[in-house]
C-alpha positions as CSV (number, residue, x, y, z in Angstrom):
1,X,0.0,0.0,0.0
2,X,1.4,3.3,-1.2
3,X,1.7,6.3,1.0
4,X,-1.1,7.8,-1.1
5,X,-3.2,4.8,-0.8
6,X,-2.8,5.2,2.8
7,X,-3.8,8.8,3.0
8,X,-7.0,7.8,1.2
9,X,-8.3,5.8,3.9
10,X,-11.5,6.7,5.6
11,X,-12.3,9.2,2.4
12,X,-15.1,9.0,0.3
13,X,-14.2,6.8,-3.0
14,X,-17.9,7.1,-4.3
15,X,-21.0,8.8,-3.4
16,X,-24.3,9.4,-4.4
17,X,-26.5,11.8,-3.0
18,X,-30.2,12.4,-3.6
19,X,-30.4,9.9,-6.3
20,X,-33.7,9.1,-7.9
21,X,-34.4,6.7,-10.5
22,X,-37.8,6.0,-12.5
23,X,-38.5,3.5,-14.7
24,X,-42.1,4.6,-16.2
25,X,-44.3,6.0,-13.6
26,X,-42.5,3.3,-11.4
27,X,-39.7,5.0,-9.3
28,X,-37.4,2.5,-8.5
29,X,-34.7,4.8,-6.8
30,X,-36.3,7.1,-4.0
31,X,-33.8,9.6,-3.2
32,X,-31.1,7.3,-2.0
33,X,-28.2,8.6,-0.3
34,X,-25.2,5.8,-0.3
35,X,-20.9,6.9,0.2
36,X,-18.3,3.9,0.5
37,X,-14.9,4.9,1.6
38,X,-11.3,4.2,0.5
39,X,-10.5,1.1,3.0
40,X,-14.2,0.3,3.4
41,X,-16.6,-2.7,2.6
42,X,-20.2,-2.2,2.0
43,X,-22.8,-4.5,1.7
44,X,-26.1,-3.9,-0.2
45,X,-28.9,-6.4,0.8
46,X,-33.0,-6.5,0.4
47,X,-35.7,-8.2,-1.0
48,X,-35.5,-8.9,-4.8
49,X,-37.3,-6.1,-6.9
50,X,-35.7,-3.1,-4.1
51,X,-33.2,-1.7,-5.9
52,X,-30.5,-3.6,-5.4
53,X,-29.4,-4.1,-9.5
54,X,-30.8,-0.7,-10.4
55,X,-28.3,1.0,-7.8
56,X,-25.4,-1.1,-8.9
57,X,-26.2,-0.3,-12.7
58,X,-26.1,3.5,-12.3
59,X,-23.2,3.4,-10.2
60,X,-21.3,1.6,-12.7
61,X,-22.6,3.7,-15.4
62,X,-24.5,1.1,-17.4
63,X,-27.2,3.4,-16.7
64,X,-27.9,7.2,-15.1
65,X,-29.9,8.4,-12.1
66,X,-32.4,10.5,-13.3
67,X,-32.0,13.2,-10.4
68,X,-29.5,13.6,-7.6
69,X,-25.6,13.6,-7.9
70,X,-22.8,11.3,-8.4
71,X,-19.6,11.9,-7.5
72,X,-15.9,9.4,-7.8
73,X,-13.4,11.3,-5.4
74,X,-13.2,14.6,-6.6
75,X,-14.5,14.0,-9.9
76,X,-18.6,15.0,-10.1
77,X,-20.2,12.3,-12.5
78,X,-23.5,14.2,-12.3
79,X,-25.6,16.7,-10.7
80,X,-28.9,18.4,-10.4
81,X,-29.4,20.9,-13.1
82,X,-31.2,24.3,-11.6
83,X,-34.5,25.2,-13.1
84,X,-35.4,28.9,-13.7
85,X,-37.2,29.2,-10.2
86,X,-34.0,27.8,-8.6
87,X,-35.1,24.2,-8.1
88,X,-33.1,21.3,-8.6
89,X,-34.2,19.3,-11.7
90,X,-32.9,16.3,-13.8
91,X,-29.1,15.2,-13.1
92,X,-26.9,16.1,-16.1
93,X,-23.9,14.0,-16.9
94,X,-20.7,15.1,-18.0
95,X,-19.2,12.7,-20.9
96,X,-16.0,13.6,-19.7
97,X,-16.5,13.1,-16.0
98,X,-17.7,9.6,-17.1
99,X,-14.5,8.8,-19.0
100,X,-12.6,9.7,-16.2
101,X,-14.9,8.0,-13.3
102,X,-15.0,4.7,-15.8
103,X,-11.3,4.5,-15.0
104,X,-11.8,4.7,-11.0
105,X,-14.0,1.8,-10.5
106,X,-14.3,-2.3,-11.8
107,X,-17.1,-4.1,-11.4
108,X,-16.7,-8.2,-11.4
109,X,-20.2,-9.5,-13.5
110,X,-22.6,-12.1,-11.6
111,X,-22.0,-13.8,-14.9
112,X,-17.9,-13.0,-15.3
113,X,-18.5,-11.5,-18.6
114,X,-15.7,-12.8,-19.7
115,X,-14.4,-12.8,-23.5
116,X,-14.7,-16.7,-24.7
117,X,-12.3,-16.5,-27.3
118,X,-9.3,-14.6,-25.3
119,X,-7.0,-16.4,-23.5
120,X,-7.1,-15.9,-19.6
121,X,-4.0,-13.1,-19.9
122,X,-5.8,-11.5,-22.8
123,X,-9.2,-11.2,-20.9
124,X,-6.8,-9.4,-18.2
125,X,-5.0,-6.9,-20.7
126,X,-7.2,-6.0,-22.7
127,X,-8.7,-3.0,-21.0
128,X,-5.3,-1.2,-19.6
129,X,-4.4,-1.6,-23.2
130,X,-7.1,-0.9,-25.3
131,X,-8.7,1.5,-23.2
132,X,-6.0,3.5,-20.3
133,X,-3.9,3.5,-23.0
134,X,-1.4,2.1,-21.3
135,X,2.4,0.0,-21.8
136,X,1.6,-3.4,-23.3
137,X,4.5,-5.0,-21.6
138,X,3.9,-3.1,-18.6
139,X,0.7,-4.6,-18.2
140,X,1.3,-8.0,-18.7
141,X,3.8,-7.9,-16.4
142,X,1.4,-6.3,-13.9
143,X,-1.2,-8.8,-15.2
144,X,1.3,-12.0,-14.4
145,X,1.4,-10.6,-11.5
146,X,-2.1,-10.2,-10.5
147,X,-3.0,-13.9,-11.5
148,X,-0.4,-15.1,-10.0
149,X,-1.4,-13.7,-6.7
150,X,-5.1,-15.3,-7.5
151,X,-3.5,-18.6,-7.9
152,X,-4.2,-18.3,-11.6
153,X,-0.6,-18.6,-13.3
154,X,-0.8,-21.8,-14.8
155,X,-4.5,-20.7,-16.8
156,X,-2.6,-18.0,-18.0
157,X,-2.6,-19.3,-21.8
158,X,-6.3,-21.0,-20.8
159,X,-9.4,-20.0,-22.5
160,X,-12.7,-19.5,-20.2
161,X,-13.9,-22.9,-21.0
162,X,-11.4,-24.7,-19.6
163,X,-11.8,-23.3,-16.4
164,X,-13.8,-23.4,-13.2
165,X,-17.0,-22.0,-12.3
166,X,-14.4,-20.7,-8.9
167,X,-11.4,-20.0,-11.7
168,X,-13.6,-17.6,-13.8
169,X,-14.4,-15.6,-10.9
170,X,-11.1,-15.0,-9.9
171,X,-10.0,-14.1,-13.6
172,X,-12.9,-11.5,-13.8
173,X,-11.8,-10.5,-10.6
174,X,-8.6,-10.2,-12.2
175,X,-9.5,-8.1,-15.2
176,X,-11.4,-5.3,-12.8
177,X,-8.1,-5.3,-10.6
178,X,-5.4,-4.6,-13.7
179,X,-7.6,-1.3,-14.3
180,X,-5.9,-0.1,-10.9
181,X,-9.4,0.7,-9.5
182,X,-10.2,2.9,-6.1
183,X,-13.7,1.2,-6.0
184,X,-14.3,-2.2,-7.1
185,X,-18.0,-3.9,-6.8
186,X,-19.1,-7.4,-6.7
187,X,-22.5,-8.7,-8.3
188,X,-23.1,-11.5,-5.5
189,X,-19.7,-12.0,-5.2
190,X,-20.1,-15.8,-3.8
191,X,-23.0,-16.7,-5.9
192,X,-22.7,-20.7,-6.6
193,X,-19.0,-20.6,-5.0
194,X,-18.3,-23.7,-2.4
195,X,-17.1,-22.9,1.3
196,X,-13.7,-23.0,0.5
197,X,-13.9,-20.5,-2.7
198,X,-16.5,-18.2,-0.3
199,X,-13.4,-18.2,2.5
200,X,-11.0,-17.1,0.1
201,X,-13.2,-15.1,-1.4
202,X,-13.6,-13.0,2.2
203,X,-9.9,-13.1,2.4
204,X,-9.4,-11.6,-0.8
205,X,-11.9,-8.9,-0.3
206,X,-10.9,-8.1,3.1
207,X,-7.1,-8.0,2.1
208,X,-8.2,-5.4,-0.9
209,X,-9.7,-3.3,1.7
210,X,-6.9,-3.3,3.9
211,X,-5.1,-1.9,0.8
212,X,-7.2,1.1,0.6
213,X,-9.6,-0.3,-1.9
214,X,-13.2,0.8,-1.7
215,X,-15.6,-2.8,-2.2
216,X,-19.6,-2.7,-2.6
217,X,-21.4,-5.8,-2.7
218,X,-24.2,-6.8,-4.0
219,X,-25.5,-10.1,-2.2
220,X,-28.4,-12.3,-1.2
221,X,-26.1,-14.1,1.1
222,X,-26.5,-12.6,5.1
223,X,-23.6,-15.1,6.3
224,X,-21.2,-13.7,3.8
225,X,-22.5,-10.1,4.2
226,X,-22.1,-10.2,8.1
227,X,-18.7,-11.4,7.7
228,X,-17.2,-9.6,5.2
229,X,-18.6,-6.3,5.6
230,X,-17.9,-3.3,7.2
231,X,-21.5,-1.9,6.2
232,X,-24.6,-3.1,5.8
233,X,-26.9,-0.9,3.6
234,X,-31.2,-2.3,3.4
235,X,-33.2,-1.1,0.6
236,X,-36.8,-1.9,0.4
237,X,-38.9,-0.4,-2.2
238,X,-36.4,2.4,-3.7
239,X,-35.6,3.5,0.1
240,X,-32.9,3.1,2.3
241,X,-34.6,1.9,5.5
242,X,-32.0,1.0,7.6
243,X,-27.8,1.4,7.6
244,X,-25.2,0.5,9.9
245,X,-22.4,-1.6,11.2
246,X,-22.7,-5.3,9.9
247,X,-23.2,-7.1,12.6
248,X,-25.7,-4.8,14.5
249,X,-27.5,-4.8,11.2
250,X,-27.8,-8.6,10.6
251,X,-27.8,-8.9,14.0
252,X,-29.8,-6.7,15.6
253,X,-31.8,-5.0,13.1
254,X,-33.9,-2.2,14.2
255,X,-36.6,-1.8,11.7
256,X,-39.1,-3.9,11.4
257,X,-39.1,-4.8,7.5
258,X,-35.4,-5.6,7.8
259,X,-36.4,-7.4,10.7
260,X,-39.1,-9.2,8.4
261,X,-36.5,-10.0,5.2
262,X,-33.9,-11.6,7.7
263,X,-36.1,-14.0,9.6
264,X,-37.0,-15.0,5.9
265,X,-33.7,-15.3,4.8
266,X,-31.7,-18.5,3.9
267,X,-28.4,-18.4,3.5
């Protein structure tokens, strides 16, 4: 961990503040309020049609907030435009803020997403390369690197195929890490993984966050959230109903539709 890695702790990597999003006359983002900080892990939880996805997709830019602001460290994604009688209307995106916020975060698919026909060491390069632009041979050898701290080195020259369900995790995982991201998010990051992938899994995560790295999850999985989490974030409906320390959360929650989505939980 650099010195300026370490300086970054405890600051906000992302934040959103305000944020609405509609689909239709169905809001599915009710002025949501989330920050995750350099060294922190964040956990987003609820029932299936809260918000979760639709959160995760604007924050990763797959999509846009209609309203509210969006900022990656000091660079401002979006913010609320002024109407002529001074109120705050629509959110209005800068391209260029995007470009630049694209290169702060990583975001490892439910899915993987991974190219079929690239080799393993191709699916890692091919982003610092094609888009920051960057050495080839500097990042391959930063790549090497990388998967060889996964345990990955010998797939090197594989192709997705030939790997693991556990193997392409950790190459997607891989690919979001060579971008040299301040924020990187998991969609259910243990989804169909076995005890001993979920351990390393948390080890991994927690040892990123002990870098500086700033991790939101996305997860159905209360045992791994309570675990691996700093922060424990509830949506229901579009809202934010309850936030807090993992544990306490899981827990101890406080309201009474967390309370109600727990007991009906399975992990």
């Amino acid at each position: 961990m650099t010195d300026v890695t370490r300086a970054k702790i405890g600051t906000p990597a992302v934040s959103a503040t305000n944020v609405r999003k509609a689909f239709g006359s169905k809001e599915v983002l009710c002025d949501i309020s989330l920050t995750i900080n350099h060294g922190e892990v964040v956990s987003l939880i609820g029932p299936s049609g809260a918000g979760k996805s639709t959160m995760l997709r604007c924050l990763t830019l797959l999509d846009t907030f209609d309203a509210g602001r969006l900022c990656y460290g000091d660079i401002e994604v979006c913010a609320p435009s002024v109407g002529t009688d001074g109120s705050e209307t629509k959110a209005e995106y800068s391209k260029k803020a995007m470009r630049e916020a694209r290169m702060r975060f990583g975001l490892v698919f439910q899915n993987f997403n991974l190219f079929p026909h690239f080799s393993v060491l191709r699916n890692v390069c091919d982003a610092p390369i094609s888009v920051q632009k960057r050495n080839s041979q500097e990042v391959e050898a930063e790549a090497r690197k990388i998967l060889d701290e996964l345990g990955l080195t010998e797939h090197a020259d594989k192709v997705p195929c030939q790997l693991s369900g556990g193997q392409q995790q950790r190459v997607a995982i891989a690919r979001a890490l060579a971008m040299n991201p301040d924020v990187l998010y998991f969609d259910e990051a243990t989804s169909a993984l076995d005890p001993k992938l979920t351990a390393d899994m948390h080890a991994l995560i927690r040892r990123l966050a002990g870098e500086g790295m700033a991790i939101g999850i996305v997860t159905h999985e209360m045992g791994f959230a309570r675990e691996v989490s700093d922060r424990i974030t509830f949506l229901f409906d579009g809202q934010i109903v309850e936030e807090g320390p993992a544990q306490q959360v899981i827990d101890n929650p406080q309201d009474e539709r967390t309370q109600r989505f727990l007991a009906h939980s399975v992990d």
